[in-house]
ZAMILUM-512825 format. One line per field, with one value per residue: residue number from 0; residue in one letter; x, y, z of N, C-alpha, C, O, CB in turn. Coordinates in steps of 0.1 Angstrom, whole numbers, plus 2048, in hexadecimal, padded with zeros to 3 digits. Glycine has a CB too. Example, Ala and Ser with C-alpha at 12.3 -4.5 7.8 and 13.67 -1.06 7.14 Angstrom:
REM residues 2
semi = 0_1
drenti = a_s
n_px = 884_880
n_py = 7C7_7EA
n_pz = 84E_847
ca_px = 87B_889
ca_py = 7D3_7F5
ca_pz = 84E_847
c_px = 884_881
c_py = 7DF_800
c_pz = 84E_84F
o_px = 88E_886
o_py = 7DF_80B
o_pz = 855_850
cb_px = 871_88D
cb_py = 7D3_7FA
cb_pz = 85A_839
REM end
This chain:
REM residues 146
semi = 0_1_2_3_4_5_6_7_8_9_10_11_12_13_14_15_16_17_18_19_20_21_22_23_24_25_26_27_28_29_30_31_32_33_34_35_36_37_38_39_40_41_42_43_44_45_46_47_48_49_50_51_52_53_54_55_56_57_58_59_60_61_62_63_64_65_66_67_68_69_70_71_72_73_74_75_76_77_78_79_80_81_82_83_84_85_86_87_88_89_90_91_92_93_94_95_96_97_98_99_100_101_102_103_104_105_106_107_108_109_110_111_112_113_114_115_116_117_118_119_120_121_122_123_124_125_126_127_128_129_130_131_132_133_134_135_136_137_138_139_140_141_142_143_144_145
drenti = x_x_x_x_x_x_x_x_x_x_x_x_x_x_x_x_x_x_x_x_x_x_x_x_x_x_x_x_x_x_x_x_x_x_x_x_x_x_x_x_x_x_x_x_x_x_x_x_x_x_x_x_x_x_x_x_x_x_x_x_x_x_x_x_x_x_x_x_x_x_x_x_x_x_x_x_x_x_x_x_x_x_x_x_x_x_x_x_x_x_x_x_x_x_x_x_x_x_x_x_x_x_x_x_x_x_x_x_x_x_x_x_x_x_x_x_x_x_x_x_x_x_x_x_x_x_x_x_x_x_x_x_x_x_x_x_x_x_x_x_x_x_x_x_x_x
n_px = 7FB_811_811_7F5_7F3_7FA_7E8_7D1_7D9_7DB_7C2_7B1_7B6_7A5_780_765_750_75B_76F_763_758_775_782_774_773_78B_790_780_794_7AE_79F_79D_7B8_7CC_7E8_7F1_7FE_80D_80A_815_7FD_7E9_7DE_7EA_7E4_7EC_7F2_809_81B_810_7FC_7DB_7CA_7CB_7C2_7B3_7A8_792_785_767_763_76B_789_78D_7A9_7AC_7B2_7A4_792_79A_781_76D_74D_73A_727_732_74D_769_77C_7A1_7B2_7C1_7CE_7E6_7ED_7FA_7EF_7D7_7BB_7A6_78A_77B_760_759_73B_729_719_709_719_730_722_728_73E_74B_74C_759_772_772_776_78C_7A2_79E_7A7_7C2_7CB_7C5_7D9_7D0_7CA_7DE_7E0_7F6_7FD_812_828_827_80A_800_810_7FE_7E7_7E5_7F0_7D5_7C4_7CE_7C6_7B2_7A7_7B2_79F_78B_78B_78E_775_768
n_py = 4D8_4F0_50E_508_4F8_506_51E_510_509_523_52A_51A_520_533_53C_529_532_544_538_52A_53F_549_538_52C_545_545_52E_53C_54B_538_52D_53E_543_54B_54F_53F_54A_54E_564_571_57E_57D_56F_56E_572_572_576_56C_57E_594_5A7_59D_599_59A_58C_586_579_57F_585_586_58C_585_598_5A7_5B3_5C5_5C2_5DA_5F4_616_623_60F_603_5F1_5E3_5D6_5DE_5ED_60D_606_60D_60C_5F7_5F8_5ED_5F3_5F3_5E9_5F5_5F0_5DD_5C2_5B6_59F_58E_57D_564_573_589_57C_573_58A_590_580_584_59D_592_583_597_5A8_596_593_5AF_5AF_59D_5A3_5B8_5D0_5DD_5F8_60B_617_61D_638_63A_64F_658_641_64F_666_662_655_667_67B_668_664_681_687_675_682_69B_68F_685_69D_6A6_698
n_pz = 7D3_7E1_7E6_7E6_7FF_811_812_81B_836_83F_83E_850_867_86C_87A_874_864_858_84F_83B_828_81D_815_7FF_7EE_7E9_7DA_7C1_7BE_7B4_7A2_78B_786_794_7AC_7C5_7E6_809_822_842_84B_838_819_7FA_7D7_7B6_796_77B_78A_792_7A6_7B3_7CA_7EA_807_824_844_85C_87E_878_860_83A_82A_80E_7FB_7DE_7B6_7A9_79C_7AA_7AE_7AB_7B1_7CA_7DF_7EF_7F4_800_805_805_80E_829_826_817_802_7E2_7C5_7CA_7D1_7E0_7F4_7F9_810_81C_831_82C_81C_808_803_7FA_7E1_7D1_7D4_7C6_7AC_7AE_7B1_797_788_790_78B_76C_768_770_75E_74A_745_751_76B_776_78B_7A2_7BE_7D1_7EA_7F5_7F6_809_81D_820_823_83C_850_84C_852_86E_876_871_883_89F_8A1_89E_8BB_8CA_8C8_8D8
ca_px = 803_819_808_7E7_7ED_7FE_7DD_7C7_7DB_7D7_7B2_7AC_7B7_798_776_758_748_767_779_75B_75B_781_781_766_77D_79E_78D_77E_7A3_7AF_795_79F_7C6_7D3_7F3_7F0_809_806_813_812_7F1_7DE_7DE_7EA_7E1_7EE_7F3_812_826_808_7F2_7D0_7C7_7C9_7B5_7B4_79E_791_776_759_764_77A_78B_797_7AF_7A8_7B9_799_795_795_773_762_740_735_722_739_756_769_78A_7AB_7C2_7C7_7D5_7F0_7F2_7FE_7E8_7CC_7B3_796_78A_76B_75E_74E_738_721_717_703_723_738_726_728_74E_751_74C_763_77C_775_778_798_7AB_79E_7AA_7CF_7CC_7C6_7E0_7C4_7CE_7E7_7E3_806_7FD_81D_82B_81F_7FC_7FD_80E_7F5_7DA_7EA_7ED_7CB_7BF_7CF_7C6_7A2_7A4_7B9_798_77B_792_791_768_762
ca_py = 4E4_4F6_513_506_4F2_511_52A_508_50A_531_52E_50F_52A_541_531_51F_53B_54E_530_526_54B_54A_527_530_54D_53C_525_540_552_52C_528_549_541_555_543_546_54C_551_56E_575_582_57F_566_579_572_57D_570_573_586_59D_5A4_59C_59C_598_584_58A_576_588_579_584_58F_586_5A5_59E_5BD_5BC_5CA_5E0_606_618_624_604_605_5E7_5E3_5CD_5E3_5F9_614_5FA_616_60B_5EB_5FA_5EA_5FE_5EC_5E2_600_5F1_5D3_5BE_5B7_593_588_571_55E_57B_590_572_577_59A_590_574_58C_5A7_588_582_5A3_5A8_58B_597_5BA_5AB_598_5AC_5C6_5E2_5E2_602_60F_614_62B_63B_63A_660_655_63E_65A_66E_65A_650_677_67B_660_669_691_686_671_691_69F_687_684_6AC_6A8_68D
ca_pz = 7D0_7EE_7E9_7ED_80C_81B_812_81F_844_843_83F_859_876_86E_87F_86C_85D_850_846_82C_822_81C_810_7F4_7E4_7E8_7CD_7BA_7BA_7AD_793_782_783_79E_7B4_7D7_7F2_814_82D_84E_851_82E_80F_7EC_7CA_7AC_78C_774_797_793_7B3_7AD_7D3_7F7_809_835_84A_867_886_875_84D_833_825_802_7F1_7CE_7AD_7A6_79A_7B9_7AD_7A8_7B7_7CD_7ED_7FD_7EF_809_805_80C_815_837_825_814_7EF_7D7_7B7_7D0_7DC_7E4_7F9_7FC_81F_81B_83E_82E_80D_800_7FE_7F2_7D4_7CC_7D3_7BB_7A0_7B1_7AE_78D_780_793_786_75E_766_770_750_73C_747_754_776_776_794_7A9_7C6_7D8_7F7_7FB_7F3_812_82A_823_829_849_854_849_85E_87C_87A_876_893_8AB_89B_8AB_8CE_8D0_8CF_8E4
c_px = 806_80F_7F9_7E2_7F2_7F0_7D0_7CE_7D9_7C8_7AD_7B1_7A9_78F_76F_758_752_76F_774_75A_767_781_77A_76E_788_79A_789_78C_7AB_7AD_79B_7B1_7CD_7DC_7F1_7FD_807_80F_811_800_7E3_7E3_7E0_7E4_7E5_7F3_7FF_81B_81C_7FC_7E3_7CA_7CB_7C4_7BD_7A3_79E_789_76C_759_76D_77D_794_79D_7AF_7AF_7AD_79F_793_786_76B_75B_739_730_72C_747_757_77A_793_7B8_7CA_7D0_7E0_7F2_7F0_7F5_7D9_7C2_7AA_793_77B_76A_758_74D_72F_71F_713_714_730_734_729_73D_752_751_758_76C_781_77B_785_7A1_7AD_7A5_7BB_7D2_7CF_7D1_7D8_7C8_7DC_7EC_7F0_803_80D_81D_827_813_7FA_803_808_7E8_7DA_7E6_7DE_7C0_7C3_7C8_7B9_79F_7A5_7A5_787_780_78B_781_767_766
c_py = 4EB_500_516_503_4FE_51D_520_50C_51A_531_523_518_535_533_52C_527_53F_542_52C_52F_548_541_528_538_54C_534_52B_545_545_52D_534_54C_546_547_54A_546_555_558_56F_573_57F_571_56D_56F_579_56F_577_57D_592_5A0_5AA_5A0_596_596_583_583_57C_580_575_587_586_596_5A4_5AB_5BD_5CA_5D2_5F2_60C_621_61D_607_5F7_5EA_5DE_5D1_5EB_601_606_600_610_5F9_5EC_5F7_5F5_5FB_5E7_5EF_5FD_5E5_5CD_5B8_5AA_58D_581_56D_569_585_588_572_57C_595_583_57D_596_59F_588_58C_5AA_5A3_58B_5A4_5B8_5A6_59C_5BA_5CF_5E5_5E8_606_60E_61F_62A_63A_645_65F_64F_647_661_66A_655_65C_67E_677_662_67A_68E_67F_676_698_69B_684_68E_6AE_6A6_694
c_pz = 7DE_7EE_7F0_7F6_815_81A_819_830_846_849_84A_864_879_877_874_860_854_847_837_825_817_811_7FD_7E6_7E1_7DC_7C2_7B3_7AC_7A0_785_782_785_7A3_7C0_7DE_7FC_81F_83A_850_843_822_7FF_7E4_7C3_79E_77A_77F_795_79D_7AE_7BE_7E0_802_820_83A_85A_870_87F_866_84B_82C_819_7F7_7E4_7C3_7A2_79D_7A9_7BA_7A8_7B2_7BD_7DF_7F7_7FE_7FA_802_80C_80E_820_831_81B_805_7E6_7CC_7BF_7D7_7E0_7EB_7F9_808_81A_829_83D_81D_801_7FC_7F9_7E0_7CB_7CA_7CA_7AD_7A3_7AF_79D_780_780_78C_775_75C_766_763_749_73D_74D_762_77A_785_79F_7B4_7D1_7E7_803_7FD_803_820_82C_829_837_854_854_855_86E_880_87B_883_8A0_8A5_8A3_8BA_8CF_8D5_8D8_8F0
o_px = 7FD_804_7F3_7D7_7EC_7F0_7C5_7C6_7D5_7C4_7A1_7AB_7A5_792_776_75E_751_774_779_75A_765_781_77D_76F_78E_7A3_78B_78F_7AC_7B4_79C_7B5_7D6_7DA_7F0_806_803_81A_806_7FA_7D7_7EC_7D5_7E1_7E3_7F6_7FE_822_822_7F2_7E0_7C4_7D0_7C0_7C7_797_7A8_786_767_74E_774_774_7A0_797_7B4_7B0_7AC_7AA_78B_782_761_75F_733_736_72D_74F_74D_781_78F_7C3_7D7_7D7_7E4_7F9_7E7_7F0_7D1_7C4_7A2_79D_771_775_74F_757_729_723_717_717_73A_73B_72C_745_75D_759_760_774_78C_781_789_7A9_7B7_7A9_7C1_7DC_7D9_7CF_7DF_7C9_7E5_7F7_7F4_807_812_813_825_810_7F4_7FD_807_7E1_7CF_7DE_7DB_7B8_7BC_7C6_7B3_797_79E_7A1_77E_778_780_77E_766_763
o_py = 4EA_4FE_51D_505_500_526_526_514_51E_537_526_514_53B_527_52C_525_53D_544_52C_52B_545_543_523_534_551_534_526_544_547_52E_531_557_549_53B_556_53F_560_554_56B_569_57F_569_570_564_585_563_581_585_59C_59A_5B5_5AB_58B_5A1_580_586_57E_575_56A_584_580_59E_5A1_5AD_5B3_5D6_5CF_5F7_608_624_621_60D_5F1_5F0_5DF_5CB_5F1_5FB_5FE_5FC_610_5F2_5E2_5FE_5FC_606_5E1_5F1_606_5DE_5D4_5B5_5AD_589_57D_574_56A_588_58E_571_578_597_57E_57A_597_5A5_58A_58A_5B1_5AA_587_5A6_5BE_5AA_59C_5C4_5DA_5F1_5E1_606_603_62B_620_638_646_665_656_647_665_670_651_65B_686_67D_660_67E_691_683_672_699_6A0_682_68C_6B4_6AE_68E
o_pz = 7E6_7F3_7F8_7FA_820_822_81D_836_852_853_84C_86E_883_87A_869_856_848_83C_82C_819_80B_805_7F2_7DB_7D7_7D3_7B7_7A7_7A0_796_77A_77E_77E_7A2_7C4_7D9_7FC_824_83C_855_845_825_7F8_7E9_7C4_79E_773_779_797_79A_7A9_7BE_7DF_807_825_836_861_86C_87D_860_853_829_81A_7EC_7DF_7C5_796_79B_7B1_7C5_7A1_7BB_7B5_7E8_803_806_800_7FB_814_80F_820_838_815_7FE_7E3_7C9_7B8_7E4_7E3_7E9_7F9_80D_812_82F_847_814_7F5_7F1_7F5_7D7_7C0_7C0_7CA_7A5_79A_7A8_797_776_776_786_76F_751_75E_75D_742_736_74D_765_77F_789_7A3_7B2_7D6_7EE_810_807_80B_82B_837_832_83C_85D_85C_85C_878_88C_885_88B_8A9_8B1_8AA_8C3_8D4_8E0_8E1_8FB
cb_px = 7FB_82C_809_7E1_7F4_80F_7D9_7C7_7E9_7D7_7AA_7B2_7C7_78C_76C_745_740_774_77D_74F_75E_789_771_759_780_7A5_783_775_7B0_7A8_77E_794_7CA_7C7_805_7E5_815_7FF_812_818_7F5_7DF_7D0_7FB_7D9_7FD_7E2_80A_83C_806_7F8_7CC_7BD_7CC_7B4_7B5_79D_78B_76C_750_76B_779_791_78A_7B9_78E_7C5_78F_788_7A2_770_764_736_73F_715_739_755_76A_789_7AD_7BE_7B7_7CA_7F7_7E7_80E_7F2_7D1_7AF_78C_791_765_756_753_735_711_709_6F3_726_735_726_720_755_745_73C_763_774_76B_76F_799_7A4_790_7A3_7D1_7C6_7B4_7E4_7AC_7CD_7E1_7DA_818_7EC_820_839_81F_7F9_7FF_815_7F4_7D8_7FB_7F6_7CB_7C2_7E0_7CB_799_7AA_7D3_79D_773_7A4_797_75E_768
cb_py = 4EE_4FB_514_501_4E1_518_531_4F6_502_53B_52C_4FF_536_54B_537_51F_546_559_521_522_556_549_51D_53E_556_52E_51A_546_551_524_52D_557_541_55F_541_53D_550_545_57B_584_595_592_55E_581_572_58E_56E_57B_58A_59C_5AD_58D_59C_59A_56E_5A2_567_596_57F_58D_59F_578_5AD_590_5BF_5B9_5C0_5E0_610_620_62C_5F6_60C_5DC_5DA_5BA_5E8_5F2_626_5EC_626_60A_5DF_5F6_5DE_5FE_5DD_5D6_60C_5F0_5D7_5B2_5C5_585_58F_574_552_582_59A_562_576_5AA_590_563_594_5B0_578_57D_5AA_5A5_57D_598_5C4_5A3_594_5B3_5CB_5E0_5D9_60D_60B_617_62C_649_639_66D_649_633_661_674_64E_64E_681_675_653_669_69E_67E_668_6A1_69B_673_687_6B9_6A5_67D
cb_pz = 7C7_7ED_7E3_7EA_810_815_7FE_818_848_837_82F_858_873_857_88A_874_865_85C_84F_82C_82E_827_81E_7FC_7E6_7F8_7CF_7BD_7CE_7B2_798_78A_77B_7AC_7B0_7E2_7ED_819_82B_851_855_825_810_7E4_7C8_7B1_78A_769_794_788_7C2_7A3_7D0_7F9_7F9_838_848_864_891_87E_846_824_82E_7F8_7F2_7CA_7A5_7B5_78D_7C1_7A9_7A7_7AC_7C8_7ED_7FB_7E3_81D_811_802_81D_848_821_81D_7E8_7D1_7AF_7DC_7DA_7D6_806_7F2_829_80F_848_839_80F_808_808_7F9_7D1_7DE_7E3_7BA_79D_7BE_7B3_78D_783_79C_78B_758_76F_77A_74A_738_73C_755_77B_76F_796_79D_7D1_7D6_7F6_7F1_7E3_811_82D_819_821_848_849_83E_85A_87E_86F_86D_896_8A2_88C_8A6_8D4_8C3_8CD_8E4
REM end
């Protein structure tokens, strides 16, 4: 499958560690009947033209945007503002096996909430200027101490 060999040469650019990370959830994505296709910078998923997630290999993480509530509760779970998806607020940080498998479930649960329709979420374009403005005023904010 095109797809597949194009999300395989994405993931052979990370190193060792990250690639088997990556490698791992790219098959979980699979298994659970997501299509992949691959961008610049990240590896989507979605299923039915519906985005289930987006998947960023980094040095030392994978960072995988997921079609969550944006108050799901997970350890390995961070805010995914800075990553812009409108249907995606939340991200899992995976840097080693133990949080691969916290994130095989955040996978799984993703890909049932697309399914099933539950994933509503559409945040605006306002939503991320603000968050932007936000982020910069707090940052004029820790300059001014320092």
């Amino acid at each position: 499958m095109r797809d597949d060999f194009e999300a395989k040469v994405y993931l052979s650019a990370s190193n060792k560690k990250i690639r088997k990370l990556a490698s791992e959830l790219h098959k979980i994505f699979v298994k659970q009947g997501c299509v992949s296709y691959v961008k610049t910078i990240y590896i989507g998923y979605d299923i039915e033209g519906q985005m289930v997630a987006a998947l960023y290999c980094h040095e030392d993480r994978v960072e995988v945007a997921l079609a969550l509530d944006e108050n799901h509760i997970s350890p390995i779970l961070i805010d995914a503002t800075h990553l812009t998806w409108r249907s995606m607020p939340v991200a899992a940080v995976v840097r080693n096996d133990k949080d691969l498998s916290a994130a095989t479930l955040l996978v799984v649960e993703a890909s049932l909430r697309v399914k099933a329709g539950e994933n509503t979420l559409n945040r605006s374009s306002e939503f991320f200027a603000e968050a932007k403005k936000n982020k910069r005023l707090a940052g004029e904010g820790r300059r001014q101490k320092g």
